[in-house]
NUNUMAR-358492 format. One line per 5 residues: for each residue x, y, z of N, C-alpha, C. Coordinates in Angstrom, 3 decimals. Example, Ala and Ser with C-alpha at 12.3 -4.5 7.8 and 13.67 -1.06 7.14 Angstrom:
13.190 -5.690 7.800 12.300 -4.500 7.800 13.200 -3.300 7.800  12.850 -2.250 7.080 13.670 -1.060 7.140 12.900 0.030 7.870
//
This chain:
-50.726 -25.903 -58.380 -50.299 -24.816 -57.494 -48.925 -24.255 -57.887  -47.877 -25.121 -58.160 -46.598 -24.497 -58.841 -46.875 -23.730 -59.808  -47.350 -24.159 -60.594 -47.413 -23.192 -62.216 -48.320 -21.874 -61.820  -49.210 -22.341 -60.635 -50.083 -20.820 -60.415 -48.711 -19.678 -59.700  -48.364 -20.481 -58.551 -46.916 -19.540 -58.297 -45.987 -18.836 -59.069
-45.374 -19.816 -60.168 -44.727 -19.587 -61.161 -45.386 -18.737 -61.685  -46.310 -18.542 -62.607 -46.905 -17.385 -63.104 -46.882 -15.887 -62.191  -47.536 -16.485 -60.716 -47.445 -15.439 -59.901 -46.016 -14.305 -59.969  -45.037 -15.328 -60.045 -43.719 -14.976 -60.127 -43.127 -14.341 -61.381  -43.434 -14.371 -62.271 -43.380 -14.054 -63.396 -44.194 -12.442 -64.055
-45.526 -12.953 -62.846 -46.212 -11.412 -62.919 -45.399 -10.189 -61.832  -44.938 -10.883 -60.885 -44.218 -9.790 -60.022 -42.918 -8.973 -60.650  -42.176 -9.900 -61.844 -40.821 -9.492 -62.354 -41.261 -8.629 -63.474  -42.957 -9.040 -63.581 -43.167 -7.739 -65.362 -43.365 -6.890 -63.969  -44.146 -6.658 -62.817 -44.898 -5.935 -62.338 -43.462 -5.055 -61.890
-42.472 -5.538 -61.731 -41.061 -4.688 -61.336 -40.330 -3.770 -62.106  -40.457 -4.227 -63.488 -40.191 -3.522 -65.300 -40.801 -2.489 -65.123  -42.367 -3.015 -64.913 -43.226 -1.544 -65.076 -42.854 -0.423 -64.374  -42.948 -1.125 -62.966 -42.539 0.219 -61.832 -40.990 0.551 -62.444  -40.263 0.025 -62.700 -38.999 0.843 -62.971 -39.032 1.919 -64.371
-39.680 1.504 -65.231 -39.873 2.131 -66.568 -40.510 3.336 -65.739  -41.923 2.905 -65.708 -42.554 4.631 -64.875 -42.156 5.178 -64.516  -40.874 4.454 -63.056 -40.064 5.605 -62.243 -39.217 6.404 -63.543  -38.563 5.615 -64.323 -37.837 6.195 -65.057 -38.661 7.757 -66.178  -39.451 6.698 -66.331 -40.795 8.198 -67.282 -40.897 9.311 -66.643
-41.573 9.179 -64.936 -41.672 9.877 -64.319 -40.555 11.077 -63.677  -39.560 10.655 -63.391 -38.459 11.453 -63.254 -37.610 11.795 -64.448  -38.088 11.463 -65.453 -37.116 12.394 -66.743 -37.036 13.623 -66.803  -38.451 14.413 -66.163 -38.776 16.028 -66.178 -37.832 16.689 -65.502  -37.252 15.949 -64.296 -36.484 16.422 -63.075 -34.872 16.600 -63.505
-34.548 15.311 -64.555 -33.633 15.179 -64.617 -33.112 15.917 -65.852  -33.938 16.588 -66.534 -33.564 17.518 -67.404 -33.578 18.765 -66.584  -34.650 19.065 -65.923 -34.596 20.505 -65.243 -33.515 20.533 -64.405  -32.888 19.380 -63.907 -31.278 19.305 -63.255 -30.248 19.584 -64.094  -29.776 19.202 -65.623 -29.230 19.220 -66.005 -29.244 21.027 -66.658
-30.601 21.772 -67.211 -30.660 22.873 -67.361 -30.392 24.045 -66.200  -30.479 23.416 -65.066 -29.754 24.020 -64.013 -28.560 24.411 -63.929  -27.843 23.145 -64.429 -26.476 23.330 -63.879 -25.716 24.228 -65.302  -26.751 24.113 -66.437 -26.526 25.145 -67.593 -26.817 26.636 -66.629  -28.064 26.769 -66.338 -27.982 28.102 -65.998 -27.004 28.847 -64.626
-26.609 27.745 -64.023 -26.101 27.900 -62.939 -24.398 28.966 -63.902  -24.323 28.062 -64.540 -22.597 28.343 -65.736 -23.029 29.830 -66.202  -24.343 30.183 -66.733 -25.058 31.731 -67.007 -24.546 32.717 -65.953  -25.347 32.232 -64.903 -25.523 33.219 -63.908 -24.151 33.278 -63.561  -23.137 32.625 -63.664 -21.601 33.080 -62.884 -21.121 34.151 -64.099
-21.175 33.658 -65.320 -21.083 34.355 -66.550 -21.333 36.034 -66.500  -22.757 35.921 -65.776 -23.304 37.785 -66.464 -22.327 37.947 -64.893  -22.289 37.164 -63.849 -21.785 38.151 -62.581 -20.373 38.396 -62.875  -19.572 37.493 -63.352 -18.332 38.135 -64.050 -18.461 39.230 -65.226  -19.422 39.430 -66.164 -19.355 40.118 -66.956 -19.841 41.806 -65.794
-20.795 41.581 -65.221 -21.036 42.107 -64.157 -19.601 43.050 -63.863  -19.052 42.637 -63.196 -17.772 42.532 -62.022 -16.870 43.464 -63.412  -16.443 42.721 -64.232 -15.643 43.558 -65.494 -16.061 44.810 -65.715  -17.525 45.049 -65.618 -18.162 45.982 -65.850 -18.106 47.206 -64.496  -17.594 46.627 -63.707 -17.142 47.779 -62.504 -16.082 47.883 -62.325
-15.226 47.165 -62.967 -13.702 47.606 -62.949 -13.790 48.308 -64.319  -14.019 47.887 -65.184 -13.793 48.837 -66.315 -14.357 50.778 -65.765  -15.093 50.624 -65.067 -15.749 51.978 -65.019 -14.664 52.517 -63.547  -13.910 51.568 -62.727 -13.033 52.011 -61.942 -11.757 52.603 -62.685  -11.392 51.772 -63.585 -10.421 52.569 -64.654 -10.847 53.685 -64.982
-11.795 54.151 -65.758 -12.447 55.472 -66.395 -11.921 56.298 -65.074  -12.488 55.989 -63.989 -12.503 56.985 -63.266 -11.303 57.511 -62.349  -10.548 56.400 -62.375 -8.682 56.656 -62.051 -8.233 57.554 -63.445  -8.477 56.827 -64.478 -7.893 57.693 -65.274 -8.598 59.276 -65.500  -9.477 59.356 -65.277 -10.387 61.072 -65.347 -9.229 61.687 -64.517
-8.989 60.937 -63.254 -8.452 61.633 -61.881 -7.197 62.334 -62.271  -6.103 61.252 -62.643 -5.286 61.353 -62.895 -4.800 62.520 -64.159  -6.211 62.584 -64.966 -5.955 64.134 -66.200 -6.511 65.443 -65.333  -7.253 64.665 -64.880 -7.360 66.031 -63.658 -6.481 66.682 -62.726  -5.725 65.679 -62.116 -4.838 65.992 -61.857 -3.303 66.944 -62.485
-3.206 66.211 -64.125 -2.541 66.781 -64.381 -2.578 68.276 -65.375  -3.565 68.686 -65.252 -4.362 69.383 -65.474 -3.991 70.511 -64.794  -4.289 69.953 -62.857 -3.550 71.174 -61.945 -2.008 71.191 -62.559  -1.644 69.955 -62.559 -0.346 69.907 -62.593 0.425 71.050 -63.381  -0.071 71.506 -64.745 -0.064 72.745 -66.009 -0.409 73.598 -65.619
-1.179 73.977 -64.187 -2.048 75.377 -64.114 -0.557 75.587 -62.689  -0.548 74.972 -61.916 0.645 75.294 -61.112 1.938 75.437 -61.829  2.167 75.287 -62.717 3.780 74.852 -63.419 3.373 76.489 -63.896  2.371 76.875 -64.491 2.071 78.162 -65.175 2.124 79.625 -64.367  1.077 78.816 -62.839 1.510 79.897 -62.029 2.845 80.271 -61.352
3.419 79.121 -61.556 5.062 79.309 -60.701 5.798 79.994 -61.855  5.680 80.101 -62.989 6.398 80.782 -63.559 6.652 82.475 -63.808  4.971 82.719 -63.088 4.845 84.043 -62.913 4.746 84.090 -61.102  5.296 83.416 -60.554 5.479 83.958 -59.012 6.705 84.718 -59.197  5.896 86.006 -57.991 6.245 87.170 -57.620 7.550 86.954 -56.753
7.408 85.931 -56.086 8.603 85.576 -54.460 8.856 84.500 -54.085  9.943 84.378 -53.579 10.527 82.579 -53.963 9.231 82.085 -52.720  8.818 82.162 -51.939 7.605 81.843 -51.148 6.608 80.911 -52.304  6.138 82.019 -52.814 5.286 81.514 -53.732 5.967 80.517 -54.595  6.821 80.673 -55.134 7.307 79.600 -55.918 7.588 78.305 -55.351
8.424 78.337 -54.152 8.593 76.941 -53.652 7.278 76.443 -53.501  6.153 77.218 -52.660 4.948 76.643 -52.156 4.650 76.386 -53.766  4.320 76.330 -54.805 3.756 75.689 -55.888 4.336 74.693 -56.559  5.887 74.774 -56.278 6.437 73.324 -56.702 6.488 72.277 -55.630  6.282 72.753 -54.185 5.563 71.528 -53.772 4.179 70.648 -53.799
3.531 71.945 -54.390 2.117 71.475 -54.926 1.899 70.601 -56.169  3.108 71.015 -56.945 3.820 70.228 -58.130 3.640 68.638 -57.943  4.771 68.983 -56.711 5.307 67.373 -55.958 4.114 66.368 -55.947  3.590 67.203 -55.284 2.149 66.590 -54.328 1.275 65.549 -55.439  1.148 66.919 -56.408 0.003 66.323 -57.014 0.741 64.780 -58.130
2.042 64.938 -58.566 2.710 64.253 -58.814 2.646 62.699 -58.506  3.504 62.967 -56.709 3.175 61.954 -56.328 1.505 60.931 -56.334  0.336 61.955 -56.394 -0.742 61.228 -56.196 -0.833 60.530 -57.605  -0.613 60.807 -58.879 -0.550 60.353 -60.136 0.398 59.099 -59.731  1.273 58.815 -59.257 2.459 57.459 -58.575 1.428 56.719 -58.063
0.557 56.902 -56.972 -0.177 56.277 -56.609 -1.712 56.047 -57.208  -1.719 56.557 -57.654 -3.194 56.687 -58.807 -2.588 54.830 -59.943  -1.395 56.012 -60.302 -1.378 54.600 -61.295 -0.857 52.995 -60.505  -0.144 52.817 -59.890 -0.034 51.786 -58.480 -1.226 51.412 -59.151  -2.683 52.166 -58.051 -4.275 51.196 -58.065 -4.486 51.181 -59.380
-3.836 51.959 -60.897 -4.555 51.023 -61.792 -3.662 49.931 -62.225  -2.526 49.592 -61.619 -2.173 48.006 -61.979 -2.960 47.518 -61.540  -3.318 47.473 -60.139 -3.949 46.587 -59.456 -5.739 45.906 -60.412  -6.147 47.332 -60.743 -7.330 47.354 -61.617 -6.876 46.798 -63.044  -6.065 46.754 -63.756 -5.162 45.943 -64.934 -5.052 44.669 -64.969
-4.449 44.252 -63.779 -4.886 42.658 -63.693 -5.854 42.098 -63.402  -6.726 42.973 -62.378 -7.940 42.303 -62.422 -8.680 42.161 -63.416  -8.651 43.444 -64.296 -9.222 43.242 -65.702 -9.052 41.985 -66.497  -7.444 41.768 -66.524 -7.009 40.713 -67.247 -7.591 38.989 -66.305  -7.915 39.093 -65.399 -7.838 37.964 -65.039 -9.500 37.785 -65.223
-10.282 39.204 -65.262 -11.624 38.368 -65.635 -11.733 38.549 -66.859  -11.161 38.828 -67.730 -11.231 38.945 -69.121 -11.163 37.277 -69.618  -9.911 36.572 -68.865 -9.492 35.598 -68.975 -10.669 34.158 -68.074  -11.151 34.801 -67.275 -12.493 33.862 -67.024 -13.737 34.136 -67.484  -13.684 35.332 -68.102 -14.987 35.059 -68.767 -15.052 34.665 -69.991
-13.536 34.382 -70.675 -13.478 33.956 -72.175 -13.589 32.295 -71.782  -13.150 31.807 -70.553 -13.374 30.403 -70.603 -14.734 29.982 -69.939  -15.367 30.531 -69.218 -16.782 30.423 -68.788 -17.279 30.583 -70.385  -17.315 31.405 -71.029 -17.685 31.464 -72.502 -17.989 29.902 -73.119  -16.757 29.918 -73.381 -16.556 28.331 -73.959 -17.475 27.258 -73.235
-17.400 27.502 -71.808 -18.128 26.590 -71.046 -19.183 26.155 -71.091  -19.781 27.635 -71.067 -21.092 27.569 -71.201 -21.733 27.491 -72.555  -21.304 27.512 -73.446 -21.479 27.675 -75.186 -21.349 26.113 -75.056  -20.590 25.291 -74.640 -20.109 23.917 -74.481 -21.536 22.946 -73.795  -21.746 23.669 -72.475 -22.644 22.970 -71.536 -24.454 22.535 -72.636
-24.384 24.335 -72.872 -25.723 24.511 -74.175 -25.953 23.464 -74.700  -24.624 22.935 -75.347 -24.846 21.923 -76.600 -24.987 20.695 -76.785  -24.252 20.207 -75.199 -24.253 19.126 -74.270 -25.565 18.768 -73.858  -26.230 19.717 -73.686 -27.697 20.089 -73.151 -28.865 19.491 -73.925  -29.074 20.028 -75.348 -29.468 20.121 -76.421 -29.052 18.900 -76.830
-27.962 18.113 -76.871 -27.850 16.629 -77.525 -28.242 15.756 -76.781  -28.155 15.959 -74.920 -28.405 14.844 -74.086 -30.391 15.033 -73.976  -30.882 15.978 -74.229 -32.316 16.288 -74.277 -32.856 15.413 -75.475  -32.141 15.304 -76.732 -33.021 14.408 -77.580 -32.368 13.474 -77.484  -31.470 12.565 -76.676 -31.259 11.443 -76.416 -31.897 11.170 -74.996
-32.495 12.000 -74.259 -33.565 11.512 -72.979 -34.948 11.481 -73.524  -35.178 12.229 -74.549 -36.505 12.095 -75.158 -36.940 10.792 -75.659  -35.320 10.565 -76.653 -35.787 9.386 -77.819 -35.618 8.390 -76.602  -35.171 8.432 -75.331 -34.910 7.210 -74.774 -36.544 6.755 -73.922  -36.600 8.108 -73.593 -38.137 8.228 -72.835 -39.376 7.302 -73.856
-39.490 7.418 -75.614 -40.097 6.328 -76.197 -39.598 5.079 -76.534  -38.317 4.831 -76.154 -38.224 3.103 -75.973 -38.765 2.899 -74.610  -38.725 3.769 -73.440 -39.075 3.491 -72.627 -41.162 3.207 -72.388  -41.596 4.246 -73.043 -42.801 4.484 -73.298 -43.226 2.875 -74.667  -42.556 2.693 -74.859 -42.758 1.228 -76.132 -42.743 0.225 -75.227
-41.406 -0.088 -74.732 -41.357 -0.997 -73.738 -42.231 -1.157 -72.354  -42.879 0.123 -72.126 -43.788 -0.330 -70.992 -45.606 -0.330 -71.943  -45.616 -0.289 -72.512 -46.965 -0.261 -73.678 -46.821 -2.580 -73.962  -45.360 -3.010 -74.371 -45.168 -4.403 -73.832 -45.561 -5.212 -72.892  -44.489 -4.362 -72.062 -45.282 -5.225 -70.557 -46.445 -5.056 -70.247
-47.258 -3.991 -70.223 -48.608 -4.044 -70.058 -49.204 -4.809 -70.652  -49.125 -5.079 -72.169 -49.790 -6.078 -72.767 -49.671 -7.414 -71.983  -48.146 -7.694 -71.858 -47.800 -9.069 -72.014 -48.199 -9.423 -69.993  -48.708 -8.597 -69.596 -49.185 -8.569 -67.718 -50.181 -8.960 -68.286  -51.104 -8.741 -69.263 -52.408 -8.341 -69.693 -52.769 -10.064 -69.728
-52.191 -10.355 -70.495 -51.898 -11.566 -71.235 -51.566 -12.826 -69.793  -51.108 -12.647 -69.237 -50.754 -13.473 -68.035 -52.025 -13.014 -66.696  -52.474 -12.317 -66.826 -53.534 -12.516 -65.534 -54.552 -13.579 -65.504  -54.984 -14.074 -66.793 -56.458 -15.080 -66.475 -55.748 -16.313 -66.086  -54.056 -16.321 -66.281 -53.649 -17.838 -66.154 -53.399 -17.731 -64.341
-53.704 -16.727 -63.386 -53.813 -16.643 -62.339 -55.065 -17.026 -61.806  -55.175 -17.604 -60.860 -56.236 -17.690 -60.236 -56.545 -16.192 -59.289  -58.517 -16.286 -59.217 -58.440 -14.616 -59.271 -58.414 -14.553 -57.491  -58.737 -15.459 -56.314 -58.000 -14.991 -55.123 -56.900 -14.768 -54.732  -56.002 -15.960 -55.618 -54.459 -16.135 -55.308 -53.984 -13.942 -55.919
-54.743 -13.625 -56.935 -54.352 -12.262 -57.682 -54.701 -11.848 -56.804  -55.850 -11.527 -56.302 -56.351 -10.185 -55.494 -55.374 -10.251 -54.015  -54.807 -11.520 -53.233 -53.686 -11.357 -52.252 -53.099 -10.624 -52.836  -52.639 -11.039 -53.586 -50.947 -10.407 -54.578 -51.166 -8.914 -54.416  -51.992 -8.654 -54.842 -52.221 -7.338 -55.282 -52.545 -6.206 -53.809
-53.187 -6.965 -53.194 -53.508 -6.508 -51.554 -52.004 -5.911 -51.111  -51.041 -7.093 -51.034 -49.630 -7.385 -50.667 -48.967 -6.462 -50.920  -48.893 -6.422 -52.362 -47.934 -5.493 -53.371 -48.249 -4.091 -53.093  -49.181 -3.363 -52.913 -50.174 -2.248 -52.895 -49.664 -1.800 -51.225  -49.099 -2.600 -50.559 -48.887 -2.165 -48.903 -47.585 -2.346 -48.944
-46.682 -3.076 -49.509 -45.099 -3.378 -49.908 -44.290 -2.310 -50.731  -44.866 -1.691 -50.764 -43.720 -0.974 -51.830 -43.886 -1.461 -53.505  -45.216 -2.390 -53.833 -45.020 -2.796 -55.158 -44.178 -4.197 -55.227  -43.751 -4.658 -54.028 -43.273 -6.084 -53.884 -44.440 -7.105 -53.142  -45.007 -7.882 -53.791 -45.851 -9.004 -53.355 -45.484 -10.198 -53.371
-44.456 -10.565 -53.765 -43.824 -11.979 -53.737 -42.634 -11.763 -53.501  -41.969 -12.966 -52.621 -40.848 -12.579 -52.244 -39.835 -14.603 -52.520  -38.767 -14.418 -53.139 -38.493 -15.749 -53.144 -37.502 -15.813 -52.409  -37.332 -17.300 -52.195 -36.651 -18.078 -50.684 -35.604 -18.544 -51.254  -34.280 -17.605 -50.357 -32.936 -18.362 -50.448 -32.340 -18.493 -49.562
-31.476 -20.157 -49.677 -30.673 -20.240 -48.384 -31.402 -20.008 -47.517  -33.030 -20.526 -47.437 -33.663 -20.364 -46.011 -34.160 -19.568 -45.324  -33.864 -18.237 -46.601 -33.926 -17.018 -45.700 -34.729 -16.059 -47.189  -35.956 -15.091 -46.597 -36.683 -14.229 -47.267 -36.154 -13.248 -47.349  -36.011 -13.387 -49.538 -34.959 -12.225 -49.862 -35.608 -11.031 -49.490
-36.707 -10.585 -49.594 -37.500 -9.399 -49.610 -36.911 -8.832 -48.186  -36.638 -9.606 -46.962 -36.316 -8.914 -45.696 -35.843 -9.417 -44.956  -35.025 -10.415 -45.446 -33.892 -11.260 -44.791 -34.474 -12.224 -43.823  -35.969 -11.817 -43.383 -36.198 -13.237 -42.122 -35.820 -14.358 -42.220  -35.280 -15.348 -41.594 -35.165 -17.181 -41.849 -36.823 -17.530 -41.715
-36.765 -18.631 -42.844 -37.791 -19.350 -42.919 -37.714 -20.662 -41.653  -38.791 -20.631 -41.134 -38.784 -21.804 -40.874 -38.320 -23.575 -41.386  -38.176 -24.546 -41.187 -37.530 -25.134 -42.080 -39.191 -26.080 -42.009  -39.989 -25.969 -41.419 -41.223 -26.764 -41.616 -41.979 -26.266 -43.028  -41.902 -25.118 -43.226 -42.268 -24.187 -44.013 -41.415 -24.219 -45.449
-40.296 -24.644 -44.874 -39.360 -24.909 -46.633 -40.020 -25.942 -47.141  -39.905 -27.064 -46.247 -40.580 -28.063 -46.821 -42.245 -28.452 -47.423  -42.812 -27.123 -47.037 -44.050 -27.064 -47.695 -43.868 -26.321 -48.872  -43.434 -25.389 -48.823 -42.714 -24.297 -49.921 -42.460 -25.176 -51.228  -41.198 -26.470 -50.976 -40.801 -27.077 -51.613 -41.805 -28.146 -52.474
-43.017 -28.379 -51.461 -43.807 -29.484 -52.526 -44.916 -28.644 -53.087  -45.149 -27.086 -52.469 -45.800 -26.178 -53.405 -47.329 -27.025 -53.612  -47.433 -27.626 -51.714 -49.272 -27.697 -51.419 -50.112 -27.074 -50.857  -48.988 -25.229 -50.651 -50.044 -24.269 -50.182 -49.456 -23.062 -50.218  -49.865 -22.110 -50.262 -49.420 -20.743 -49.784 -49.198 -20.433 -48.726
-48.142 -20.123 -48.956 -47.269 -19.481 -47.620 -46.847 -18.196 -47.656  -47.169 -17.211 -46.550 -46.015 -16.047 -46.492 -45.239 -16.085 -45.358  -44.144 -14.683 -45.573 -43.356 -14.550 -44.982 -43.666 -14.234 -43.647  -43.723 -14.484 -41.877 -43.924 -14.226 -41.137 -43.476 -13.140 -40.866  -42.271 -12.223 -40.985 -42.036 -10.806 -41.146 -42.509 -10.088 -41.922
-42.355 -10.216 -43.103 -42.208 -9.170 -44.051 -44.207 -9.159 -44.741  -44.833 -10.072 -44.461 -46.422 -10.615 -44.962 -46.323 -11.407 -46.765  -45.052 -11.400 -47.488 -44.916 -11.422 -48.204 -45.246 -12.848 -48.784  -45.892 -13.440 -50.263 -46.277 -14.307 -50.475 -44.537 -15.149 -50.649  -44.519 -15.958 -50.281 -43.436 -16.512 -50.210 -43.207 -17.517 -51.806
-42.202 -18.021 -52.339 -42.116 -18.643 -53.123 -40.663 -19.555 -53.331  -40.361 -20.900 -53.454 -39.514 -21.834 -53.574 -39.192 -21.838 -54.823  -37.507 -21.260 -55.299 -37.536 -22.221 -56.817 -36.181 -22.362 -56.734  -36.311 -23.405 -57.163 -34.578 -24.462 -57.440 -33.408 -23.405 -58.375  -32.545 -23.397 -58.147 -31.576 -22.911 -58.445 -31.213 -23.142 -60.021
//
């Protein structure tokens, strides 16, 4: 009965490899499409800054149109005041002078304001650049190191399968089909071993009538909480 346990025990720790390898197989897809995320995520801020540059640049164009337009009047009033008839007319056109003047003062004002902004996304989109040219490559090297890792992983569980393969006839086939009942309603845990008295799988205390059967390993026992096949081994 020990050595059938023991084996039992031995099949639960390949049967734990496996499930972890799979989980691992199984979620590699995710964990690349996470990582190409957070690449495209670095894209999409990229074109919206290039975006954004692209409407200040065309806010410049159009301050500056204003501003030749402006001075434009500015030459056609300076022209007509030189042929005014009466100081009327003349003052009224060099305040029109003024006017339009002053709006060129304030014209150019909003294109500082449009100047630095230029400069400051000029200056984040040259380092988003890098970033993302950076993230790409990061991308591309950690992809064939999840691949090549995905066939040690795919080798190593092609192993354990064998070597499970290899350990089932030394089970007896009711003591297996519990196990398997167990494991299949557990989460993939069917054996659970006893420490300090107490069932690691879910912390219940063992009975101590029950250690002592545990201990001479003249029957199967489970866990009264958890249903779990219980198992004794010396430290």
């Amino acid at each position: 009965m020990k050595e059938d346990l023991f084996n039992l025990l031995a099949l639960q720790e390949i049967d734990d490899a496996i499930q972890g390898l799979q989980h691992s197989i199984e979620s590699l897809p995710e964990v690349i499409k996470q990582k190409e995320r957070r690449v495209e995520e670095k894209e999409s801020l990229l074109d919206e800054k290039r975006a954004n540059l692209k409407e200040v640049l065309k806010l410049e164009r159009s301050k500056e149109r204003e501003i030749d337009e402006i001075r434009d009047r500015i030459v056609k009033h300076e022209r007509q005041r030189l042929e005014a008839k009466t100081n009327i007319e003349y003052q009224t056109l060099t305040h029109e002078i003024e006017v339009e003047k002053s709006k060129i003062l304030e014209i150019e004002e909003d294109l500082k304001l449009v100047w630095e902004r230029m400069d400051a996304l000029e200056h984040e989109i040259k380092e988003l650049e890098a970033e993302t040219a950076n993230a790409k490559n990061m991308l591309e090297q950690e992809k064939v190191q999840l691949l090549a890792k995905r066939k040690e992983w795919e080798d190593e569980l092609d192993k354990l399968k064998d070597k499970r393969k290899r350990l089932l006839p030394h089970i007896p086939e009711l003591l297996l089909q519990r196990y398997e009942r167990i494991r299949k309603n557990k989460g993939g845990k069917g054996v659970a071993l006893v420490k300090d008295n107490v069932c690691t799988a879910c912390g219940a205390e063992v009975p101590p009538y029950k250690i002592a059967i545990l201990k001479s390993y003249r029957e199967i026992l489970t866990c009264e909480s958890c249903g779990r096949i219980l198992i004794w081994k010396e430290d």
